[in-house]
N, C-alpha and C positions, 0 to 999 in steps of 0.2 A: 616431752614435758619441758627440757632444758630452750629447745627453742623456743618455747612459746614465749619467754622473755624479751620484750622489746628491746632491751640492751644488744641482742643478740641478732642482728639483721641479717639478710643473706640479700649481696650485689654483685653485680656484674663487674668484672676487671679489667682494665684497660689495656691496651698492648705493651704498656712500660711496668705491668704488675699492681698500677696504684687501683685502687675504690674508684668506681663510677659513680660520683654521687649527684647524675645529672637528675634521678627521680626516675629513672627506668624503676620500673617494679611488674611484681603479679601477685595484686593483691585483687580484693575484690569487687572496691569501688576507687575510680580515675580521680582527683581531685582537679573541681573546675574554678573552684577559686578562695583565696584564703586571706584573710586579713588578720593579722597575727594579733593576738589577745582579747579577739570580739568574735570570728567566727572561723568555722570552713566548709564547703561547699562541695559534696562528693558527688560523684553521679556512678550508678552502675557500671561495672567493667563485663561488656554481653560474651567473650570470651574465658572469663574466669575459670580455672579448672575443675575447680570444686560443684558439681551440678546439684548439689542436695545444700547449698548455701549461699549464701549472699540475697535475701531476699525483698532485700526493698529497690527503689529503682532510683532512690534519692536519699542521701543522708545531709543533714546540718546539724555540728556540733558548733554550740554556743559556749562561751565564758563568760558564767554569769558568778563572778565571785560571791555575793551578797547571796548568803543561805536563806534568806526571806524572803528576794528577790525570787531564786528558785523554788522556793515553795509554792509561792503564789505562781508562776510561771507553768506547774506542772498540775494544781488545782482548777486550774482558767482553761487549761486545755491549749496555751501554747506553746509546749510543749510533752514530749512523748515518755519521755526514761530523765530522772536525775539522778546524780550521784552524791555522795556524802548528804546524807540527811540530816538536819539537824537532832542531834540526838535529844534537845533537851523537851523536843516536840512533836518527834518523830510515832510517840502512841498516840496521839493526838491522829497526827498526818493517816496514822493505821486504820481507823473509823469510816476512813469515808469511802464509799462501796464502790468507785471509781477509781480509785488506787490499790495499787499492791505493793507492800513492803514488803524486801529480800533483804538477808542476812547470812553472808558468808565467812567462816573462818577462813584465815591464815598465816601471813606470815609479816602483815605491818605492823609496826612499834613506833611507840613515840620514846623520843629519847632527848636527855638531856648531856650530850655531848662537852667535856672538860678536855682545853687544851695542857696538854699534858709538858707542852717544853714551856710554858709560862706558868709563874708564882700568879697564885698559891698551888694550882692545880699539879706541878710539879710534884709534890710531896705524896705519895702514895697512901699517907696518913690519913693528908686530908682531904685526897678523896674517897679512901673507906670511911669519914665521918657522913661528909654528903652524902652517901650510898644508907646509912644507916639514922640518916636524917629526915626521911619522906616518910610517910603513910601509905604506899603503894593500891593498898586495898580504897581507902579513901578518894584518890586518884580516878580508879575503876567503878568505883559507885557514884562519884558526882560527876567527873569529868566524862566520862564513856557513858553513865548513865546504865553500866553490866554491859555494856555491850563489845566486851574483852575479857582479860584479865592480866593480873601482874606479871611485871616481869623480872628477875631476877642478874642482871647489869651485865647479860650477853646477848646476842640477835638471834637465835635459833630459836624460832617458835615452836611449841608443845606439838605442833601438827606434823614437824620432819620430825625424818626416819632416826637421827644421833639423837635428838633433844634429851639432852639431861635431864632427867624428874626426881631424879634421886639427889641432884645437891642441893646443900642446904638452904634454903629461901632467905635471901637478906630482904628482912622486915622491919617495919619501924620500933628504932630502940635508942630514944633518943643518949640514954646515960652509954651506951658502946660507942655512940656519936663522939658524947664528950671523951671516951676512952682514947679514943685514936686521935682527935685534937690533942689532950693533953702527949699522944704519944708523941703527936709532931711539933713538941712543945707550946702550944699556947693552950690559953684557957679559954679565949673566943674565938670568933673569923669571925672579917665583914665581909661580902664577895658579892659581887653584880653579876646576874643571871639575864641576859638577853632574851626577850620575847618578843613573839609578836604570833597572831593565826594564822600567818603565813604560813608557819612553820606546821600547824595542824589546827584544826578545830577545836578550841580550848586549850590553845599552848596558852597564853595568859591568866587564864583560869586556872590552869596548873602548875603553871610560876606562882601566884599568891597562894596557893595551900600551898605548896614546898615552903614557901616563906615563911607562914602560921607553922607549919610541922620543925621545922628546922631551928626554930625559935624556943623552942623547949631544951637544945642542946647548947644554946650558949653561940647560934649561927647565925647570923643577920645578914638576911639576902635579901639587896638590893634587885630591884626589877629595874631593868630599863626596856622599859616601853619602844620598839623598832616599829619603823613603816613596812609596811607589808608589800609594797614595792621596792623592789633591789635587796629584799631580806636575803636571798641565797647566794646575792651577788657581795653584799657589804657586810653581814653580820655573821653566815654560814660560812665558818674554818677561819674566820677572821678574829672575834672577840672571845676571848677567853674561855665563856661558858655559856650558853646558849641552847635555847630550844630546836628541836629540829625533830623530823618524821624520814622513817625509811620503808618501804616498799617491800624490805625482804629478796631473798633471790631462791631458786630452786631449790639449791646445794649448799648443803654448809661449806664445800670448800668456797664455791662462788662466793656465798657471803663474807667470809673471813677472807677471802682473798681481796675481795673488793672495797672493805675499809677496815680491817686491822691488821694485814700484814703489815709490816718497817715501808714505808718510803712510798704507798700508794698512794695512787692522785688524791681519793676521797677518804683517805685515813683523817679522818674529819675530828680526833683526838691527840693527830701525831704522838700517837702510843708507838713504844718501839719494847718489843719482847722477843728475846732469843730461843728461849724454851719454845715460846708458842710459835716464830715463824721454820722453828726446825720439824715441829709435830704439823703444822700446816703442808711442809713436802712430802712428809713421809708417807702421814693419810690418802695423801693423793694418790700414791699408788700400792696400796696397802690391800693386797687380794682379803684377806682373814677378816669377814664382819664384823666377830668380836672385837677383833684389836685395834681394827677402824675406830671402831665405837668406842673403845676406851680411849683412845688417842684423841677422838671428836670431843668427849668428856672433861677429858683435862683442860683442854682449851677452853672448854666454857668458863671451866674451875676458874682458869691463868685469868681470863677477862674481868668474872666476878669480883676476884680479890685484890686483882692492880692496875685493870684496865680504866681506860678514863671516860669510861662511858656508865650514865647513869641508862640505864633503860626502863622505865617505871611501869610499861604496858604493852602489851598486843593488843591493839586493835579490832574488832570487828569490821566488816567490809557492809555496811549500812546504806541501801539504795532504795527508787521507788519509778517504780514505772507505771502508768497508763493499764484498765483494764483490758485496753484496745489491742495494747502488746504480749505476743507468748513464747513462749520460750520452754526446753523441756526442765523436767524437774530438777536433774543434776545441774549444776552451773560448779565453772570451775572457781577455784577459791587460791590460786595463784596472783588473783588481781583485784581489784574491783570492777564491778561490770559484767559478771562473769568470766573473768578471766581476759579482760578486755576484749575481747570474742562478742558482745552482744550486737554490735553491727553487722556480724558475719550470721551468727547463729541466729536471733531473735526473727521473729517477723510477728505480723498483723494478724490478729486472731480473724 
């Protein structure tokens, strides 16, 4: 399971110990040609290991950002499988007796990410007010459409094995909001919140209800409106407070390891916790389930109440493919796509 992470590659090494990253592989289709941000071009690989997969003899994955574009693309019949549906249309898109909608759980979130070495976000105040400023539920009924649920300002979706369910759900209230402003002495905030749908499907939709919700405590968030080109190059870990989507990983250590320990690449908060990056080594080699699990616990806890990450949602994995395409009933819920697996697994009914 932990391989099946894209993060997680396996290459050939050179004779001086470095990465071979001339594109030797064994996967299941050769790539024969690729134009970066429009398409790529696969062709079967006739020696693949795997004999009960890889079943087409030709793959073209397209990027077609414009989610209308894609609907109509996969209604016309020029193409086979899309991904991310639009959710505000997607029962619509369900009707038509040529397509199939699939819906997987797992472990994406959308998150609104506070840099935590820069004012205001600094004051852990005020961002337990932000955190106690959204409508979480409201979020999940317009923005997702139900097609998730809330989440409570750490990464471990309800689906892994530690997920906390037992602590306390920070809900919307907005007078606790004004509590912890006034803790951090003031009686308003003004604060610019970065957006753009780059960042996800309804990240500006869900900037302006934060805006509306947050407004009841005395919070006045500024949206700035980002290009959706260069958003992860210019806006992501750069401006202060900003929309952003994560993917989730296997393991809670992998995810905790991978953006809230001190000093990693994608600590995308520059959160630094002592407590929680000492419980982050310990768990790691910690044989006792239980104490795993309480130690996984805490650090949810550590996250929810100082971390600088709003997390307002898990995600559903919302796709649609062609009657033409079959696939067995299980599909994995690791990824979108079936587990990114559907060029391997799927084929032509």
């Amino acid at each position: 399971f932990i391989v099946s992470d894209y993060h997680l590659p396996i290459l050939p090494a050179k004779d001086d110990g470095k990465l071979d990253l001339s594109g030797v592989g064994c996967g299941p289709y050769v790539l024969d040609n690729w134009e970066p941000g429009v398409r790529g071009l696969f062709r079967k690989f006739a020696d693949y290991h795997k004999t009960d997969r890889a079943h087409f003899d030709e793959i073209e994955l397209l990027s077609i950002i414009d989610v209308t574009a894609r609907t109509n693309a996969l209604t016309t019949g020029e193409i086979d499988v899309m991904d991310r549906c639009d959710l505000k249309t997607v029962h619509l898109l369900g009707r038509n007796p040529n397509i199939k909608v699939q819906e997987t759980t797992g472990t994406r979130h959308y998150t609104f990410p506070m840099r935590t070495d820069m004012a205001p976000h600094d004051d852990a105040n005020v961002r337990r007010a932000l955190k106690w400023g959204v409508d979480r539920e409201k979020l999940v009924q317009t923005v997702l459409r139900g097609h998730g649920v809330v989440g409570n300002d750490h990464p471990i979706a309800p689906s892994m094995r530690f997920h906390a369910a037992d602590l306390e759900q920070t809900s919307y209230d907005p007078d606790k909001a004004k509590f912890y402003l006034k803790e951090a002495g003031l009686s308003n905030l003004t604060v610019d919140l970065s957006a753009a749908d780059a960042a996800f499907a309804g990240a500006v939709d869900a900037a302006t209800l934060y805006r509306e919700h947050a407004a009841a405590a005395g919070i006045e968030i500024n949206i700035v409106r980002e290009p959706n080109d260069g958003y992860w190059s210019n806006v992501w870990m750069k401006k202060p407070w900003c929309a952003c989507y994560w993917g989730g990983r296997p393991t809670e250590d992998w995810m905790f390891s991978t953006a809230y320990q001190s000093g990693v690449a994608w600590n995308d908060t520059y959160w630094s916790n002592e407590r929680f990056d000492t419980l982050l080594l310990e768990a790691r080699s910690e044989l006792d389930e239980s104490r795993r699990g309480d130690m996984y616990r805490e650090m949810q806890s550590i996250l929810r109440d100082d971390g600088g990450l709003v997390c307002a949602m898990f995600a559903n994995y919302v796709f649609a493919h062609s009657d033409k395409v079959a696939h067995d009933d299980q599909m994995g819920g690791n990824w979108d796509l079936d587990g990114q697996k559907c060029i391997e697994r799927w084929w032509f009914a």
